[in-house]
DSSP file (Angstrom, degrees, kcal/mol; ACC not computed):
  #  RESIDUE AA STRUCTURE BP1 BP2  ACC     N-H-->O    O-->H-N    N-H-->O    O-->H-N    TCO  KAPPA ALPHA  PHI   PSI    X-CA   Y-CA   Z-CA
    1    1 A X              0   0    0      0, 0.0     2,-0.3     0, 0.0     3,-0.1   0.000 360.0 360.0 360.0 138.0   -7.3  -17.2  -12.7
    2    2 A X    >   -     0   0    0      1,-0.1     3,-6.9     5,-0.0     5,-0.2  -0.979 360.0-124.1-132.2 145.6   -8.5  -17.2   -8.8
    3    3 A X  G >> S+     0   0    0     -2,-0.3     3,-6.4    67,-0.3     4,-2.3   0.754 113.6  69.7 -27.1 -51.5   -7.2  -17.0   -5.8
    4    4 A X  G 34 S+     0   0    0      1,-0.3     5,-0.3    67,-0.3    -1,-0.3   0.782  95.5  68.1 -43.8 -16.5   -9.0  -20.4   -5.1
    5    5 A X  G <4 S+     0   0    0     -3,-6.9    -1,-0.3     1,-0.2    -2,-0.2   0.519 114.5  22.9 -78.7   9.1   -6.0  -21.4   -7.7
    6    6 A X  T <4 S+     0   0    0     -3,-6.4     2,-0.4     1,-0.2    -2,-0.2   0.499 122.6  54.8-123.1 -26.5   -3.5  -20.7   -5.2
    7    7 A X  S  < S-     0   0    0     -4,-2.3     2,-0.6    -5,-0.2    -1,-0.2  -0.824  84.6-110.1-133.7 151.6   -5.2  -20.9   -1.9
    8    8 A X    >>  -     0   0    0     26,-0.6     4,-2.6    -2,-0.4     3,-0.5  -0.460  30.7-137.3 -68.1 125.4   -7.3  -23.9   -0.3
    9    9 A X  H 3> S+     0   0    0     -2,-0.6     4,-2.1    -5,-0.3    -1,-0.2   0.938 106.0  60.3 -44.5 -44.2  -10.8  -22.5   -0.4
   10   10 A X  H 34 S+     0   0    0      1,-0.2     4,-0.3     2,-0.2    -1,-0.2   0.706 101.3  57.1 -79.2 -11.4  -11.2  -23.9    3.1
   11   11 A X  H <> S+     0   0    0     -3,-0.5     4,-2.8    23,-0.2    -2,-0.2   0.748 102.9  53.2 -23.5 -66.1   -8.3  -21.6    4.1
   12   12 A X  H  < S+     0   0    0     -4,-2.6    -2,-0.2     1,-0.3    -3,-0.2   0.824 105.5  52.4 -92.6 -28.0   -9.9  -18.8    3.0
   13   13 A X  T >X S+     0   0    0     -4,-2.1     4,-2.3    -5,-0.2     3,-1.5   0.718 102.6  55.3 -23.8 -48.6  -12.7  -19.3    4.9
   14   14 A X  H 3> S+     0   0    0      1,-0.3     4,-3.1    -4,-0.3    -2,-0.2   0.906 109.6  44.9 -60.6 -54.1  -11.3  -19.8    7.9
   15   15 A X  H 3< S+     0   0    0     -4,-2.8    -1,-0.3     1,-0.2    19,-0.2   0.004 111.2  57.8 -84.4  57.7   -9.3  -16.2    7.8
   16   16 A X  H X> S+     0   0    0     -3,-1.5     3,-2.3    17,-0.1     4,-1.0   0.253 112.8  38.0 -73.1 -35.1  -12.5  -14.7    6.6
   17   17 A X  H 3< S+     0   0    0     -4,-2.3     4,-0.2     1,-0.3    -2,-0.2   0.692 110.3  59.0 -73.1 -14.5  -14.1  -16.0    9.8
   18   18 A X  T 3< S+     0   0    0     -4,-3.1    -1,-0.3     1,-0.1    -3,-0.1   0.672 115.9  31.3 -65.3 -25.1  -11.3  -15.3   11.6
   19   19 A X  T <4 S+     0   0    0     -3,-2.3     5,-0.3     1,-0.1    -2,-0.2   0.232  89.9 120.2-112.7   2.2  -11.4  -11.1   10.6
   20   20 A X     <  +     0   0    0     -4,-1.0     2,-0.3     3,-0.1    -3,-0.1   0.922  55.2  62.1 -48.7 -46.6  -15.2  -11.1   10.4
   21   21 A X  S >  S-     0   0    0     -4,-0.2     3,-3.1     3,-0.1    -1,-0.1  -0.357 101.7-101.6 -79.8 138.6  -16.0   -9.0   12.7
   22   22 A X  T 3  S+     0   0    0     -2,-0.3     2,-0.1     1,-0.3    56,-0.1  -0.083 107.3  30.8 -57.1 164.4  -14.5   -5.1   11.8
   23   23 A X  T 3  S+     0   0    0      2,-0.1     2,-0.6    -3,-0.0    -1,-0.3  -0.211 104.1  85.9 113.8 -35.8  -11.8   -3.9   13.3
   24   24 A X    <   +     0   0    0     -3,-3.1     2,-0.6    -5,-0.3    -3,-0.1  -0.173  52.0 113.8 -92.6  38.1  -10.3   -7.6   13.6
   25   25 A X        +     0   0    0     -2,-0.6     2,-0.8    -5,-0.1    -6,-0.1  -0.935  39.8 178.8-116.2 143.7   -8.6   -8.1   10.4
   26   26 A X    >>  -     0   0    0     -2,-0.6     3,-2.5     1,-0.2     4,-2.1  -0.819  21.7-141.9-142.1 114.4   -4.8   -8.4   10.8
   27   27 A X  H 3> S+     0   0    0     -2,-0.8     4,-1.7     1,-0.3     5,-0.2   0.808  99.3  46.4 -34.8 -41.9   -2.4   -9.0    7.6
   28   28 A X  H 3> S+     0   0    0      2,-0.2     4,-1.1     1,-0.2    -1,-0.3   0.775 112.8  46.8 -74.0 -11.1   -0.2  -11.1    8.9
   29   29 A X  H <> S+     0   0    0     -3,-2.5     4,-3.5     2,-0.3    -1,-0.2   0.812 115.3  58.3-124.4 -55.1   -2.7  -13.5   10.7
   30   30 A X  H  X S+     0   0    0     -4,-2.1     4,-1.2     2,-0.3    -1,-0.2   0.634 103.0  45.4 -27.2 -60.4   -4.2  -13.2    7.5
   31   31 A X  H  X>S+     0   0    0     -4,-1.7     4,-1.5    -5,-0.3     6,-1.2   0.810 112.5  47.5 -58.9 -63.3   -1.5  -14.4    5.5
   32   32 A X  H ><5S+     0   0    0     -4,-1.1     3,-0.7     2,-0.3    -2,-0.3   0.922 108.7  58.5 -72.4 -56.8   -0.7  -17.3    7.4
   33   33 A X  H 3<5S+     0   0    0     -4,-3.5    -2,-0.2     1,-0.3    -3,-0.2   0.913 107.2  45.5 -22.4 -72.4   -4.3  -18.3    7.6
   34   34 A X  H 3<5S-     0   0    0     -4,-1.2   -26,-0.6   -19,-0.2    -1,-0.3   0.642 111.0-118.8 -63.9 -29.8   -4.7  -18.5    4.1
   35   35 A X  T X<5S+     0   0    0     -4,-1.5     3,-1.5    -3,-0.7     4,-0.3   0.341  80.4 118.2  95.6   5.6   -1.5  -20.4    3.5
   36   36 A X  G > < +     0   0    0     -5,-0.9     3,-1.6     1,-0.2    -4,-0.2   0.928  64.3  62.6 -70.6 -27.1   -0.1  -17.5    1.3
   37   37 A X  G 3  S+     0   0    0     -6,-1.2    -1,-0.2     1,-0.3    -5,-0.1   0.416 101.4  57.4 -82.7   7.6    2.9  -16.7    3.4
   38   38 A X  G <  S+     0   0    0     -3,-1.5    -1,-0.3    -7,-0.2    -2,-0.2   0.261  88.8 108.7-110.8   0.8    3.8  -20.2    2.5
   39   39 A X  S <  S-     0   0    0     -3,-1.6     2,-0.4    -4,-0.3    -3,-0.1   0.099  74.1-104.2 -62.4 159.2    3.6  -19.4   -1.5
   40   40 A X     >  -     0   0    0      1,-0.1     4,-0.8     0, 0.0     5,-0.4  -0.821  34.0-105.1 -89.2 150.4    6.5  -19.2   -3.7
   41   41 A X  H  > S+     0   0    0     -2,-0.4     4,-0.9     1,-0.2    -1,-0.1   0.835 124.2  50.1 -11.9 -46.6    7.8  -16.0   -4.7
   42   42 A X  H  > S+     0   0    0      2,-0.2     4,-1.9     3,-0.1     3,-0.5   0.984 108.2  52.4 -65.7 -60.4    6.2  -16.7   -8.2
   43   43 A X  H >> S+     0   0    0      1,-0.3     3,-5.3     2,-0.2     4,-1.6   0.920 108.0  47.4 -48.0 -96.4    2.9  -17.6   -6.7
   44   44 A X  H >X S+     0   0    0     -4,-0.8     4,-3.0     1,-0.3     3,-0.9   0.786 105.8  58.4  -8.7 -48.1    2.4  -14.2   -4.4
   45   45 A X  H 3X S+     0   0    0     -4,-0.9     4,-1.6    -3,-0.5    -1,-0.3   0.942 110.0  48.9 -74.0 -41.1    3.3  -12.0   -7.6
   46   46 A X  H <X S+     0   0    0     -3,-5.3     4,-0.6    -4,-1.9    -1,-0.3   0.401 113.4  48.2 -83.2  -3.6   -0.1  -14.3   -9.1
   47   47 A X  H <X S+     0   0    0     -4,-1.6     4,-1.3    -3,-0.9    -2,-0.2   0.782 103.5  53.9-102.3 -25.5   -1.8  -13.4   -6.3
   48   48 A X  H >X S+     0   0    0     -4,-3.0     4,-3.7    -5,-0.4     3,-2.5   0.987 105.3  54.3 -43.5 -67.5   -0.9   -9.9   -6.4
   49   49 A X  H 3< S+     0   0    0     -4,-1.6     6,-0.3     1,-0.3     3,-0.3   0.926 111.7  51.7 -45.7 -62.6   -2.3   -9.6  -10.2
   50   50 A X  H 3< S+     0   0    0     -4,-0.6    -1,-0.3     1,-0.2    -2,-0.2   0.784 112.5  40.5 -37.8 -34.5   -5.5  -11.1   -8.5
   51   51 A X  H << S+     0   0    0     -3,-2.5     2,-0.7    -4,-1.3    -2,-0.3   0.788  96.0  86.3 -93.0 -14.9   -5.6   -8.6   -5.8
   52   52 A X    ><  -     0   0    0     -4,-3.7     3,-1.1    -3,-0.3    -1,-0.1  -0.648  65.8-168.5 -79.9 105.1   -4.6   -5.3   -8.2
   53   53 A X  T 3  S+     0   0    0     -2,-0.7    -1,-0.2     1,-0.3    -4,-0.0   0.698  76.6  35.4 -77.9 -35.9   -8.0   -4.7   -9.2
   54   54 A X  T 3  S-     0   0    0     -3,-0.1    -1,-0.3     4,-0.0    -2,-0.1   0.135 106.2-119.2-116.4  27.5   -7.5   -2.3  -12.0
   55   55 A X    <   +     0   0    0     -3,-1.1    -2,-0.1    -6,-0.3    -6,-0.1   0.942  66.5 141.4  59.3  44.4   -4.2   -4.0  -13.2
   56   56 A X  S    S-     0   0    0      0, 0.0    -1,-0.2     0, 0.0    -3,-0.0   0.629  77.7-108.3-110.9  -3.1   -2.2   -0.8  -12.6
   57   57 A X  S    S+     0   0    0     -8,-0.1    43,-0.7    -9,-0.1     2,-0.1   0.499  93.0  77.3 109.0  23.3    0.8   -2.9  -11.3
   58   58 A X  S    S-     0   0    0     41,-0.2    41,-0.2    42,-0.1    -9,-0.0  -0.364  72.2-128.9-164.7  91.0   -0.2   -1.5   -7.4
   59   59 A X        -     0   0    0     39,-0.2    39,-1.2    38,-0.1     2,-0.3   0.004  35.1-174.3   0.6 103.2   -2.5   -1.9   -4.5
   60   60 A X  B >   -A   97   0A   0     37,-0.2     3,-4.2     1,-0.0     4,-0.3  -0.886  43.0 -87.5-122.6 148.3   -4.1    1.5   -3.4
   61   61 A X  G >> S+     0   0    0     35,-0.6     4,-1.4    -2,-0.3     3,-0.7   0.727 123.2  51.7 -10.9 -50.2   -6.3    2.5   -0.5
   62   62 A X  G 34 S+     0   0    0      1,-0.3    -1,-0.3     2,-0.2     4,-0.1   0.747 103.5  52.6-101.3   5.3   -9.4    1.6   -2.4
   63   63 A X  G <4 S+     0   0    0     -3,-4.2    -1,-0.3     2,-0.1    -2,-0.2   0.135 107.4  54.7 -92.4  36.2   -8.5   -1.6   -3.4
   64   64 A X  T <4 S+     0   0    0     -3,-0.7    14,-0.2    -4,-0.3    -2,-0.2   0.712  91.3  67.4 -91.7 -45.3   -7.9   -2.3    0.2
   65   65 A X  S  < S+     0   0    0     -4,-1.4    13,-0.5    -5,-0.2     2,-0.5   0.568 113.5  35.5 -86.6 -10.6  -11.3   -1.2    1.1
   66   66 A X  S    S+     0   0    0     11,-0.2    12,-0.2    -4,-0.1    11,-0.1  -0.519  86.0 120.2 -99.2 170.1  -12.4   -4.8   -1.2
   67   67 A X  S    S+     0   0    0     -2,-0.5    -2,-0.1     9,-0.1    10,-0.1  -0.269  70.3  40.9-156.6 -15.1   -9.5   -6.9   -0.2
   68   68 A X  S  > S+     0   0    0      8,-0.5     4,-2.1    -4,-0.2     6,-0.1   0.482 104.6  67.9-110.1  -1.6  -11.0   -9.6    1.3
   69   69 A X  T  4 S+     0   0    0      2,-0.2     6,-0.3     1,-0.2     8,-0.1   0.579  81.2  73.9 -67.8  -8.0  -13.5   -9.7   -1.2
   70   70 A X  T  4 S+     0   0    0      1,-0.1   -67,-0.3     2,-0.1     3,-0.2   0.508 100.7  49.6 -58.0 -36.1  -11.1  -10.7   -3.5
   71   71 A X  T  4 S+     0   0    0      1,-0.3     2,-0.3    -4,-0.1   -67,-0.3   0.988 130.0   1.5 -48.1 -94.1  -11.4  -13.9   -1.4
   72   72 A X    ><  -     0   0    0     -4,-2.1     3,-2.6   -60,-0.1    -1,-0.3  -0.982  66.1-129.3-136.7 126.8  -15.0  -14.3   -1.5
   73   73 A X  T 3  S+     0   0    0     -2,-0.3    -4,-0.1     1,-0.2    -3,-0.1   0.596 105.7  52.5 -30.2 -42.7  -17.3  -12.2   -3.2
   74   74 A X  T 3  S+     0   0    0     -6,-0.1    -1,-0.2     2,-0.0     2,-0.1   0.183  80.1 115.2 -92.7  23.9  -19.5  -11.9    0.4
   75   75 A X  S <  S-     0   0    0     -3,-2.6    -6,-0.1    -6,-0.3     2,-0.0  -0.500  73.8 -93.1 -97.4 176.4  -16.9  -11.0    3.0
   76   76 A X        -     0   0    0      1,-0.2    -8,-0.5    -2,-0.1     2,-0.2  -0.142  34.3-106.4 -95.4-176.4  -17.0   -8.2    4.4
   77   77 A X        -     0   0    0      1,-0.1   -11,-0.2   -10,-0.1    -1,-0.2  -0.481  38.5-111.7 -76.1 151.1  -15.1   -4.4    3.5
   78   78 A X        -     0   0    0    -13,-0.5     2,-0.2   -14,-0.2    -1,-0.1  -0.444  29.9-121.4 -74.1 163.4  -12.1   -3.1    5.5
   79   79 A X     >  -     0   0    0     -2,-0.1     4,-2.7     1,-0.1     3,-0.2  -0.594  27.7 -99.8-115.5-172.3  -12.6   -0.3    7.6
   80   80 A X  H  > S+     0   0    0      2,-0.2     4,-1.4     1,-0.2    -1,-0.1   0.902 122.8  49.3 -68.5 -51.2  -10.6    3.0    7.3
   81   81 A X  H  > S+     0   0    0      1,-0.2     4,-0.6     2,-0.2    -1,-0.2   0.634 111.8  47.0 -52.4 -42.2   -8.3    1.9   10.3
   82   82 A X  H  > S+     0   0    0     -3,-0.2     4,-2.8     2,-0.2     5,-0.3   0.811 114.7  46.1 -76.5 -40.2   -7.5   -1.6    8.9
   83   83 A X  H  X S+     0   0    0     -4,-2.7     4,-3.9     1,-0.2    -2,-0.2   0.978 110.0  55.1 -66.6 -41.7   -6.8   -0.2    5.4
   84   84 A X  H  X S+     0   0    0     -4,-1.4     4,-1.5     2,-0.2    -1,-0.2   0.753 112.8  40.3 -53.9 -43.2   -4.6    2.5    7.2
   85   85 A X  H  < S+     0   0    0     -4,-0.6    -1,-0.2     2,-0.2    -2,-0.2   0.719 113.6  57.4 -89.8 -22.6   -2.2   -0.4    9.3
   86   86 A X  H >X S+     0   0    0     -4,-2.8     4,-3.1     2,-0.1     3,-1.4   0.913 110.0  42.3 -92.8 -26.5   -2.2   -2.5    6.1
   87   87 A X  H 3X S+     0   0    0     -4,-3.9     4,-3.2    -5,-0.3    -2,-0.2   0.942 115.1  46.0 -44.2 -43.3   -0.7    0.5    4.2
   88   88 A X  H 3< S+     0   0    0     -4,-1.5    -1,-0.3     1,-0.2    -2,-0.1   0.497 116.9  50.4 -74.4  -4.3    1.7    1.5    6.7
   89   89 A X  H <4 S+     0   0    0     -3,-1.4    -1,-0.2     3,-0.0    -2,-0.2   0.838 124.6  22.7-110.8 -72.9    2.5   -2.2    6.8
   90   90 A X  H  < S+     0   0    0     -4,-3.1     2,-0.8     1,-0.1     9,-0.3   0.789 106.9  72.7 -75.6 -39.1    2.9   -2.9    2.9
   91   91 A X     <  +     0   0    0     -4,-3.2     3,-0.3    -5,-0.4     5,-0.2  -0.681  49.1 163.2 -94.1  88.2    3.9    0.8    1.2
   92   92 A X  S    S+     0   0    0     -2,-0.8    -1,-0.2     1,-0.2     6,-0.1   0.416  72.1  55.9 -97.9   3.7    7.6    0.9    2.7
   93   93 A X  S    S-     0   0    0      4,-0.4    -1,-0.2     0, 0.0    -2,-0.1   0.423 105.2-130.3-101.5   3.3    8.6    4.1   -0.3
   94   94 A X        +     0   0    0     -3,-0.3    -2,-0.1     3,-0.2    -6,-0.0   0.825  68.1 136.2  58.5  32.7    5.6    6.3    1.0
   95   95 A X  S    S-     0   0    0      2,-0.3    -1,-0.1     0, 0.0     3,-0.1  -0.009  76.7-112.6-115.8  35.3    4.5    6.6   -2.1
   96   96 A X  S    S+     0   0    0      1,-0.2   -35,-0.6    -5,-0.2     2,-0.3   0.655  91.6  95.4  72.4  21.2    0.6    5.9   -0.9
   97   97 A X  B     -A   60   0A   0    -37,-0.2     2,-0.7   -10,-0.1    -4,-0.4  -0.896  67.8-141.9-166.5 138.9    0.9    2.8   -2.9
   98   98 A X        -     0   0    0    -39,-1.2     2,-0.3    -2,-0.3   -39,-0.2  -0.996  24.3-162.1-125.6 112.8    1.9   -1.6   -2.4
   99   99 A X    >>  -     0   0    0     -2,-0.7     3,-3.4    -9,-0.3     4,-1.7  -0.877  32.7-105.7-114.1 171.4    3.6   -2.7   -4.9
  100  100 A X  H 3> S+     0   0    0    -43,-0.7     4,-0.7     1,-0.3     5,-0.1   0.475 121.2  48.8 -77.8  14.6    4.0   -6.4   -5.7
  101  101 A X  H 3> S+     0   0    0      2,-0.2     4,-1.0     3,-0.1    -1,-0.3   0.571 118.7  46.4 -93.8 -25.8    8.0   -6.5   -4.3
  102  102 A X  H <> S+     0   0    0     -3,-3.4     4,-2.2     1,-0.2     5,-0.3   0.947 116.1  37.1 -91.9 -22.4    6.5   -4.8   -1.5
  103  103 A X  H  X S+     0   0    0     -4,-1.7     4,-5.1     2,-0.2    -1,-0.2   0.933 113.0  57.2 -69.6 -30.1    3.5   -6.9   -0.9
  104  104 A X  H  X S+     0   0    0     -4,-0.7     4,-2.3    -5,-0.3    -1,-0.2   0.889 112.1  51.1 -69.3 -32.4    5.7  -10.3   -1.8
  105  105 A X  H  < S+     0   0    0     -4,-1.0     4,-0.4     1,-0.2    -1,-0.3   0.815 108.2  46.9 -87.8 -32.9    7.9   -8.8    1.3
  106  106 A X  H >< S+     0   0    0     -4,-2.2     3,-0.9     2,-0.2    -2,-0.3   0.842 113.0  50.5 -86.4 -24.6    5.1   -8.3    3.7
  107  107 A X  H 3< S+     0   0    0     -4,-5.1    -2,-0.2    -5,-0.3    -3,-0.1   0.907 113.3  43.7 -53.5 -31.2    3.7  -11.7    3.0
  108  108 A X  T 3<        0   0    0     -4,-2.3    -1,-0.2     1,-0.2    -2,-0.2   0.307 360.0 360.0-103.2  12.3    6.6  -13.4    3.4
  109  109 A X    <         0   0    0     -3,-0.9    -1,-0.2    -4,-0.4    -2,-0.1   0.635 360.0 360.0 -88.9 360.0    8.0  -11.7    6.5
């Protein structure tokens, strides 16, 4: 399974070229770009599994720091500041940590 099976490829192009440059990547913008905030419940939870990198059922700091490589394989890394605004964004128990009800809840807000 990949993303590209949820999201238009030419979508995801577009928000990478929209955050290319650092400092400019902004989740929700993100979201809506890509046509994920337009997903079903089910769908997001299969995109989650795509973005939890070591299947440990939760998004952490360093698989933020790939996250839109998850996209495409040549985008670029988040920087410490963007990883920092999408935790505080996504981890609403403080427990350092996105898990898919919380990610399924920032996509779709």
């Amino acid at each position: 399974m990949s993303i590209s099976d949820f999201l238009s490829p030419l979508d995801i192009a577009a928000a990478l070229q929209d955050c290319q440059a650092p400092g400019s990547f902004n989740h929700r913008k993100f979201f809506q770009l890509t046509g994920m905030s337009k997903k079903s419940s089910s769908q997001i939870k299969d995109i989650f599994q795509i973005l939890d990198r070591n299947q440990n059922g939760f998004i952490e700091e360093q698989e933020l720091l790939y996250f839109l490589q998850r996209f495409h394989p040549g985008a670029r890394l988040l920087t410490v500041t963007e990883i920092e605004k999408f935790m505080a964004a996504g981890d609403r128990d403080g427990d350092g940590k996105v898990r898919t009800e919380e990610f399924q809840e920032m996509v779709q807000s």
